[in-house]
C-alpha positions in Angstrom: 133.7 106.4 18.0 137.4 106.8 17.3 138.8 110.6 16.2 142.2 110.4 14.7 144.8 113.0 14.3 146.9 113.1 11.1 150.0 115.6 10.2 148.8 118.4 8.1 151.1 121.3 6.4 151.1 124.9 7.7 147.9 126.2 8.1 145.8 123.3 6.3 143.2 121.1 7.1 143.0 117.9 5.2 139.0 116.4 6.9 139.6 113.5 4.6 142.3 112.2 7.8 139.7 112.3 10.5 138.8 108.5 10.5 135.5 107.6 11.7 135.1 103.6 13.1 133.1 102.2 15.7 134.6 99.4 17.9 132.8 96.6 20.3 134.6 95.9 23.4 133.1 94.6 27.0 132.3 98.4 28.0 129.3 100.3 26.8 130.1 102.9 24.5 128.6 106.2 23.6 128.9 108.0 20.7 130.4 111.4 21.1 130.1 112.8 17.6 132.7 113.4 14.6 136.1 112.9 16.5 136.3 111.1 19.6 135.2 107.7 21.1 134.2 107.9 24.7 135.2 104.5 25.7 133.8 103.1 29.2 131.0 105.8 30.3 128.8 103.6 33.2 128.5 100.2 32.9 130.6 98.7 35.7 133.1 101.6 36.3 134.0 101.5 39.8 133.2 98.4 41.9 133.1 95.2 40.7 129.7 94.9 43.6 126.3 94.3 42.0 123.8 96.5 44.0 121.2 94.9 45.9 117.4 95.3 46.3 116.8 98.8 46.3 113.6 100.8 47.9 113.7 104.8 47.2 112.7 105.7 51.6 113.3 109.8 51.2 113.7 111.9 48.1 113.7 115.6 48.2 114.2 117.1 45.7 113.7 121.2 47.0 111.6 122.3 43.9 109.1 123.8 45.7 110.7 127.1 45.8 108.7 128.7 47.9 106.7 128.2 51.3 107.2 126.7 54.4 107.6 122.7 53.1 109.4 120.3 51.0 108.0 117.1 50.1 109.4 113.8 49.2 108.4 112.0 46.5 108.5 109.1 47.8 106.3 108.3 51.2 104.6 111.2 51.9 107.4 112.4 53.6 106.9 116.4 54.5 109.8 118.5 55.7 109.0 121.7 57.5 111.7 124.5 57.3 112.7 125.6 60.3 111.5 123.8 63.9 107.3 124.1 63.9 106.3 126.7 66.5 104.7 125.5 69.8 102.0 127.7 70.4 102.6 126.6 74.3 105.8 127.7 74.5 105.2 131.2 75.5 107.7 133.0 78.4 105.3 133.7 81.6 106.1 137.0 83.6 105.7 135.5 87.3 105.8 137.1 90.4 107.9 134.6 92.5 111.6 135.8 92.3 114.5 135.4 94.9 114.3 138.5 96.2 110.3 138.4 97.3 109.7 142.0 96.8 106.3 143.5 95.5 107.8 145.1 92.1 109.8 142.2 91.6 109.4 140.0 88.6 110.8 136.8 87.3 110.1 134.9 84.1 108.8 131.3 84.4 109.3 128.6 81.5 107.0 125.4 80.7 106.2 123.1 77.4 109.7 123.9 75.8 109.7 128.0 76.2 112.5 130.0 76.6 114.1 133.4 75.0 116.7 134.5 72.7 118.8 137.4 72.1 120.2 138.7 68.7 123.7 139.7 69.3 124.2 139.9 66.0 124.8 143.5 65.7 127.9 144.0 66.7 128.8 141.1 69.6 129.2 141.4 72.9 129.4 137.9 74.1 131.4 136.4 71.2 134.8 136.8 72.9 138.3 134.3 73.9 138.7 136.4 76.7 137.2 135.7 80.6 133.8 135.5 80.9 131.3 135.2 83.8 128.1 133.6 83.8 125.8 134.1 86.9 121.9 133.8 87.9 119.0 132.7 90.0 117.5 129.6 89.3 114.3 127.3 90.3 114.2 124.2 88.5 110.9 123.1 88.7 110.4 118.9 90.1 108.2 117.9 87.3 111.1 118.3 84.7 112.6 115.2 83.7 115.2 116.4 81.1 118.6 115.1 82.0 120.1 118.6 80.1 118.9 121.9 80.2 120.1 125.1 79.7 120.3 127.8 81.5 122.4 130.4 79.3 124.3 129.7 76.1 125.6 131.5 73.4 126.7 131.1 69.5 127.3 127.2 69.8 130.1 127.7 71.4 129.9 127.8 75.3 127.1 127.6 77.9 126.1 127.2 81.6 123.4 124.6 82.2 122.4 121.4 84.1 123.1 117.5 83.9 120.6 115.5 85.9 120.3 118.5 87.6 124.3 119.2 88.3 125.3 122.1 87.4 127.7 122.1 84.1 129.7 124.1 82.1 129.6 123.2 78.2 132.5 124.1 75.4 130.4 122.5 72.7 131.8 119.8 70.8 134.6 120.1 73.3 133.9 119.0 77.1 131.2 119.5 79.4 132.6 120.7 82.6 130.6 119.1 86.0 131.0 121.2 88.7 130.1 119.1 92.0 127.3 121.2 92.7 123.4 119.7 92.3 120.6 121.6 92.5 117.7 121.0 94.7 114.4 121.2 92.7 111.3 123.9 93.6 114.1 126.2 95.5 115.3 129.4 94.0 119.9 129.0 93.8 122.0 131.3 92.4 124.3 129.4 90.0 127.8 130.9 88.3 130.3 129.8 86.6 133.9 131.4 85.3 135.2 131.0 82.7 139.0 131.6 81.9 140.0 130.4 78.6 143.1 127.9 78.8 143.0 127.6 82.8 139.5 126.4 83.8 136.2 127.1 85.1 135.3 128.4 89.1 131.8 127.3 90.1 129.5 129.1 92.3 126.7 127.5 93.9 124.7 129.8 97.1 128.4 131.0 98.3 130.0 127.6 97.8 132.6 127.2 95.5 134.8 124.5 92.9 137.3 125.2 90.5 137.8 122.2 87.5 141.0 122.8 85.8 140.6 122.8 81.5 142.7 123.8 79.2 141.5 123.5 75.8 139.5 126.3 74.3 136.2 126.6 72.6 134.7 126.1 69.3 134.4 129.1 66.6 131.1 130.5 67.1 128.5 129.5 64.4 126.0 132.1 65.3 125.5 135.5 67.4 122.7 134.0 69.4 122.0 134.2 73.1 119.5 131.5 74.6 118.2 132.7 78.5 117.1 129.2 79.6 118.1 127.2 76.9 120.7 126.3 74.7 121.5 126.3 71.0 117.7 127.3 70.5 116.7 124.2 72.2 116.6 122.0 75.1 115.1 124.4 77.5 114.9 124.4 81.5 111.6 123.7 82.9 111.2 126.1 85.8 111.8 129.7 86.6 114.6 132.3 86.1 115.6 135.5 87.0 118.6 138.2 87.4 120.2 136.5 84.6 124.2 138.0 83.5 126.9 137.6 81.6 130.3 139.9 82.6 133.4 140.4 80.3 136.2 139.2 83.1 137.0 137.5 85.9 133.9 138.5 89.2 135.0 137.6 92.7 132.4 135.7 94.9 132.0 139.6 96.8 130.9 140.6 93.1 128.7 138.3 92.5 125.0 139.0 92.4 124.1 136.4 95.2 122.3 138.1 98.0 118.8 137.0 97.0 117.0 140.0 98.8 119.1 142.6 97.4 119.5 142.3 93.7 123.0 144.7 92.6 123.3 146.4 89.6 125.3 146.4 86.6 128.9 146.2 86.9 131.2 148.0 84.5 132.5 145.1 82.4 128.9 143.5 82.6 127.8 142.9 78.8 123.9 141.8 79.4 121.9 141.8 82.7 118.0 140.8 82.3 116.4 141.5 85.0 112.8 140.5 83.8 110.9 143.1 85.8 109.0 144.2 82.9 105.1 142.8 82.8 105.3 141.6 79.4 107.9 140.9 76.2 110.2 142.3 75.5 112.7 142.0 78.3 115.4 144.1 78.2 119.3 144.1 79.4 120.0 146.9 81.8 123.6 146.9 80.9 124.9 149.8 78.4 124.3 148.4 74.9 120.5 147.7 74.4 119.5 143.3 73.5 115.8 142.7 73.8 114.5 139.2 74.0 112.5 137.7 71.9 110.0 133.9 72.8 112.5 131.4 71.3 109.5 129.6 69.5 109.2 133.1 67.4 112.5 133.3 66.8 112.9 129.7 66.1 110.5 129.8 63.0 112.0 132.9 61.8 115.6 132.1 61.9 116.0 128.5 61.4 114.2 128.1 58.1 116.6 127.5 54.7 115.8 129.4 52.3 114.6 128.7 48.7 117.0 129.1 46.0 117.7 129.0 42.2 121.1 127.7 42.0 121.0 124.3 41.3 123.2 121.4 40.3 121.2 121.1 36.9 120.9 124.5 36.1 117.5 123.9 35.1 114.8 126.8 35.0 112.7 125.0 37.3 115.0 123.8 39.1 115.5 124.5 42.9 117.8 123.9 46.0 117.6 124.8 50.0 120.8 126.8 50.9 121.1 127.1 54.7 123.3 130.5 55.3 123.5 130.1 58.8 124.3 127.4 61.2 121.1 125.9 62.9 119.1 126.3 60.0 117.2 122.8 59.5 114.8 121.0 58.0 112.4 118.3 60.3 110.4 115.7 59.0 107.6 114.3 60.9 108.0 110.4 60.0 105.4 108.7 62.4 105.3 105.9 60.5 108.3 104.7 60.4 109.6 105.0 56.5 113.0 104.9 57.1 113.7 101.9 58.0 116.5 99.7 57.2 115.6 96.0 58.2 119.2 94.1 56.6 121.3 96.9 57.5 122.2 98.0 53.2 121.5 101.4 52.3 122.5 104.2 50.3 122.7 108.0 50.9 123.2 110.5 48.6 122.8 114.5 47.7 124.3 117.7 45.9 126.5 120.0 48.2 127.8 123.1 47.8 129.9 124.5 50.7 129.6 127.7 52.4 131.6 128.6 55.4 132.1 125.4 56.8 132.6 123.8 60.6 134.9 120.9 60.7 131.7 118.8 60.4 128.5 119.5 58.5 125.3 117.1 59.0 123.4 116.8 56.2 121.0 113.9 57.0 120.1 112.4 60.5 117.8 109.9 61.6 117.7 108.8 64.9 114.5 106.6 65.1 113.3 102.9 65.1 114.3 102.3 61.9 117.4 102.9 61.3 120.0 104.8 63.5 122.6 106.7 60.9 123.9 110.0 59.8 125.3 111.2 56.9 127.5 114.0 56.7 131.0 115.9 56.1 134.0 116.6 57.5 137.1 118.5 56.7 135.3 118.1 53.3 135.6 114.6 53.5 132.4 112.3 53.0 131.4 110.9 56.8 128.5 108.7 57.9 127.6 107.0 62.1 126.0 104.3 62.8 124.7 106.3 65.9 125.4 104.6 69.1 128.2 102.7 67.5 130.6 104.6 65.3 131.7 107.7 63.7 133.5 107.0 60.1 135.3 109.4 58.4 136.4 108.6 54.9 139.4 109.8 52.6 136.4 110.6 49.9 137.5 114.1 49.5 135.2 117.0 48.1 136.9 119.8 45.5 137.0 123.0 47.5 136.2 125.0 43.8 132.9 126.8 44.9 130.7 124.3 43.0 127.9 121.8 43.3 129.5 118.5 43.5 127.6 114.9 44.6 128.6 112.9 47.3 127.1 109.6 48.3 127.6 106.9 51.1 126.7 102.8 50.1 126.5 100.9 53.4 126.9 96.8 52.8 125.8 95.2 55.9 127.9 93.1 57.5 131.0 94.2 54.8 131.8 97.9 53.8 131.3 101.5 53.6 132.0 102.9 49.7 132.4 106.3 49.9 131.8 108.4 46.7 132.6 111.9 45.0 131.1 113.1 41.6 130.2 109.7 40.9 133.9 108.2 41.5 134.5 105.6 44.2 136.6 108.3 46.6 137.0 105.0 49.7 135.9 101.6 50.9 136.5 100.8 54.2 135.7 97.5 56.3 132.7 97.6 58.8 130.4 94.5 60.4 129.0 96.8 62.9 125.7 97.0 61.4 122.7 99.6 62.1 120.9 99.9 65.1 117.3 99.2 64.2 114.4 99.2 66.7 116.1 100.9 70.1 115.3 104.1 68.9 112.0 106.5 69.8 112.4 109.7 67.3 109.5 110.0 65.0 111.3 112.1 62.9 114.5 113.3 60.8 116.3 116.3 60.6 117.9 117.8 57.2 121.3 119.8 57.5 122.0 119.7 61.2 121.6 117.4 64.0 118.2 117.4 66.2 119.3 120.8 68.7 121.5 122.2 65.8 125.0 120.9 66.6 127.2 120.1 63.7 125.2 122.4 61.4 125.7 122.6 57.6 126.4 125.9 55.6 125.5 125.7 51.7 123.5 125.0 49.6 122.0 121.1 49.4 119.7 119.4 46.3 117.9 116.0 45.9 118.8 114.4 48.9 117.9 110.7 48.3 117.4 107.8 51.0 117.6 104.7 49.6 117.0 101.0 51.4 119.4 98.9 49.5 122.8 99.1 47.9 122.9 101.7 44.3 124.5 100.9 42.2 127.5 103.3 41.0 126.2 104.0 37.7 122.8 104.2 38.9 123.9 107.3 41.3 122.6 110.3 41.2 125.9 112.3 40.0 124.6 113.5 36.8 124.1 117.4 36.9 121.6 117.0 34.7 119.5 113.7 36.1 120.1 110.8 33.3 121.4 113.0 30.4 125.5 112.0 30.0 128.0 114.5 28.7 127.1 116.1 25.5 129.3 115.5 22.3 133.1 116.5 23.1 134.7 117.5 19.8 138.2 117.2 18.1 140.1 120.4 16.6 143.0 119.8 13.9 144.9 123.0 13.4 148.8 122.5 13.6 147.8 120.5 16.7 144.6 118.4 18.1 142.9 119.8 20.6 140.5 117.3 22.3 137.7 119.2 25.0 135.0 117.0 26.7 132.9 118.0 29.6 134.5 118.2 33.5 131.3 116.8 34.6 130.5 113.9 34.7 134.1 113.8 36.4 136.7 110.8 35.9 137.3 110.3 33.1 140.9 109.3 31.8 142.0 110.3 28.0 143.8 107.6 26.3 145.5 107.4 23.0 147.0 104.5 20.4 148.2 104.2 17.3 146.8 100.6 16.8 143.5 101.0 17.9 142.8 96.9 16.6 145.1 96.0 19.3 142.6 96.9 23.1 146.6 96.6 25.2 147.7 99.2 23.1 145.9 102.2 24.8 147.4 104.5 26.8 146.8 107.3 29.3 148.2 110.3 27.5 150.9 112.1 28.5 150.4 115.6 31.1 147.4 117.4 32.5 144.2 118.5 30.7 143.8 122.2 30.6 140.5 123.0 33.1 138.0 126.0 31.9 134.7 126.9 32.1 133.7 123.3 32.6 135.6 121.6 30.0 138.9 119.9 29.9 141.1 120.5 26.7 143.9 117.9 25.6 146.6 119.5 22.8 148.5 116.6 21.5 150.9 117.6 19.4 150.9 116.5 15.5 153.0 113.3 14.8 153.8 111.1 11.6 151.2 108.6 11.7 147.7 108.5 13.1 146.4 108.9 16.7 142.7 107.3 18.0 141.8 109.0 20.8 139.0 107.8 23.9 137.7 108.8 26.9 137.7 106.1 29.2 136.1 105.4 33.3 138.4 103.4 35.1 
């Protein structure tokens, strides 16, 4: 439906020149009301691809709005917030330490336990400056982990164990090896430290290495210290004791490394758990008091989203999962193997909307039989692997505006990646790389962060949808409201026209013509819209003759 703009005196408004026609072309139309034909809304707007055959695998939706699930409704999919608790994964006080005294205690680890330590309250550990790392360890032979941990802290930095050498990690950056591998069902005492920009000294029982490494940690995504782990997962299987962490540089003579005479705190030392105490909590010795805590219980307390009313509909029912802090995640069991993407075509999709953002943010990984792929963002930039074979960024770039906005990813096997924004065809770019399908052995999924927490997303997330098959654009799921287009824009005259339609659905171009018989004649009108409150606003200014006005979808 047309609206057309005639010249009108001073402060009059003749109705009789808004001209109401309909028009047929090869695009579907929509009527918009009184004054303006939206030309172009769906049908066919971006590529000129047909979608294939499509099977709906995962569809969350997050309306439950309360407890401790979310279910798809598709495949009896359940997603538990947070990582389920393991009721055998409970820190044992043990009496076989390095030192072999009567009063001395130790803390032994089995079936996934380990500890954490809030250091949220004002942080000790989160620093750019020196730092050493030093304890006693006995790795028990039974473990077949190729990484454990042994201390980490806020996603950022950690001392562990790689097929049982001993490591140094600046995660997402480089894990450091140090030469040094540890004999199993012996007590060692291990160190590492750590000078930001120049490298990291090893100690291993008095020996020493020093591995040059220049580049410097990640930001810190959380306050958390794991004793025995790392990033609130993969734990060491064995025992530990005498466990520190010192602000600065310790020579080997500081070093707590006698085994039969345990030292004290040092002035600069931050933490310093010495596990003597018969049952949890353990406490630090040093000045500033950090009890531990069993990571399981921390685990399901900390890593859970939580439930939300903000939503991209706005809907009274309506709900989302908004994951404050990094590490918070969402796994779903999937035993039977529903995603699974046999020819390689799928499409993922979901509503973000940002919080404090890492570089990259992992919304959506599967890692199992059938199908091995990720789906996530970085730099605001819509991102999807093929696990085991590549990592593709995209130029698809989310508005930083503080709203809910819709991103998708449409994988043609064999072909393409289309990468999409609100809707709007952002990138394509070539890929015959194809999906790794039945090499995997996870039996489940992870929502909003990778299995152990890395690359964690910040925000808020609704109706995440799996799909086998290629979607097709104007089938997405962009619509704020699902399947209800923009409502009516309208058309002022006063001594100009002022044309407003709705920012969302976003895309849309605003043409005029004079001649709107002749379809060449339209054109994109001159300047920017004016953005408010969701709605852009056109003022075209009054001319001699008639204007026809349309919104059109390229």
């Amino acid at each position: 439906m047309y609206g057309s703009a005639a010249p009108l005196g001073a402060g009059s408004v003749d109705r009789n020149e808004i001209e109401m026609s309909m028009m047929h072309c090869n695009r579907t139309r929509q009527k918009f009301g009184v004054s303006l034909l939206a030309a172009s809304l769906l049908s066919g707007f971006l590529s000129g691809n047909s979608a294939s055959a499509q099977v709906t695998l995962a569809e969350f939706k997050f309306d439950e709005g309360s407890g401790t699930v979310t279910r798809s409704l598709t495949n009896d999919l359940t997603g538990n917030l947070g990582l389920p608790g393991n009721p055998d994964a409970v820190p044992i006080s043990s009496t076989d330490t390095p030192s072999g005294a009567a009063s001395d205690r130790s803390v032994q680890l089995a079936n996934g336990a380990f500890l954490v330590v809030n250091d949220s309250p004002s942080p000790l550990l989160a620093t750019t400056t020196p730092l050493t790392l030093e304890g006693w360890v006995k790795r028990d032979s039974t473990s077949i982990a190729t990484y454990e941990g042994i201390m980490g802290y806020g996603g950022a930095y950690k001392l562990g164990l790689q097929a049982s050498e001993l490591i140094f990690t600046l995660f997402g950056v480089v894990d450091i090896p140090s030469g040094f591998v540890l004999t199993s069902d012996e007590w060692h005492h291990v160190a590492a430290v750590w000078e930001p920009g120049v490298g990291v000294t090893f100690y291993y029982d008095g020996a020493s290495s020093f591995v040059e490494e220049l580049r410097p940690s990640n930001a810190y995504l959380n306050n958390f210290l794991n004793l025995g782990a790392e990033r609130l997962g993969t734990p060491i299987t064995g025992i530990i004791d005498r466990l520190r962490i010192h602000g600065g540089v310790l020579t080997a003579e500081q070093l707590d490394s006698v085994a039969a005479t345990p030292k004290g705190p040092l002035a600069n030392t931050l933490v310093a758990y010495s596990f003597n105490e018969a049952t949890m909590p353990y406490q630090s010795s040093a000045t500033t008091p950090r009890p531990t805590v069993s990571g399981a219980d921390f685990v399901s307390q900390q890593l859970a989203p939580l439930w939300d009313t903000d939503s991209p509909s706005g809907g009274a029912s309506d709900r989302s999962l908004n994951f404050t802090t990094g590490g918070m995640r969402v796994v779903v069991p999937d035993p039977n193997t529903a995603i699974r993407l046999e020819n390689g075509d799928f499409t993922i999709q979901a509503w973000v909307k940002f919080g404090a953002q890492a570089a990259r943010s992992v919304l959506f990984f599967n890692n199992g039989p059938g199908a091995a792929v990720s789906f996530s963002i970085e730099n605001r930039k819509v991102f999807v692997t093929t696990l085991g074979i590549l990592d593709r960024p995209s130029n698809a770039a989310i508005p930083d505006d503080g709203g809910w906005h819709h991103i998708a990813v449409a994988h043609e096997s064999g072909k393409e990646f289309r990468f999409y924004v609100d809707g709007i065809l952002g990138d394509t770019i070539a890929y015959t790389g194809g999906v790794l399908i039945d090499v995997r052995t996870a039996t489940e999924f992870f929502i909003g962060s990778e299995p152990t927490g890395g690359l964690p997303y910040v925000g808020k997330l609704d109706r995440l949808i799996v799909t086998k098959g290629l979607v097709a654009p104007e089938n997405l799921d962009f619509r704020p409201t699902p399947g209800v287009d923009p409502s009516a824009p309208t058309l002022t005259i006063q001594t100009v026209a002022e044309i407003a339609w709705p920012s969302l659905p976003a895309g849309y171009v605003l043409q005029s013509t004079a001649t709107p018989e002749t379809p060449a004649s339209w054109a994109a009108v001159p300047g920017t819209p004016v953005a408010s409150e969701g709605t852009y606003k056109y003022y075209a200014p009054i001319t001699a003759q008639k204007m026809f006005y349309r919104l059109v979808k390229p």
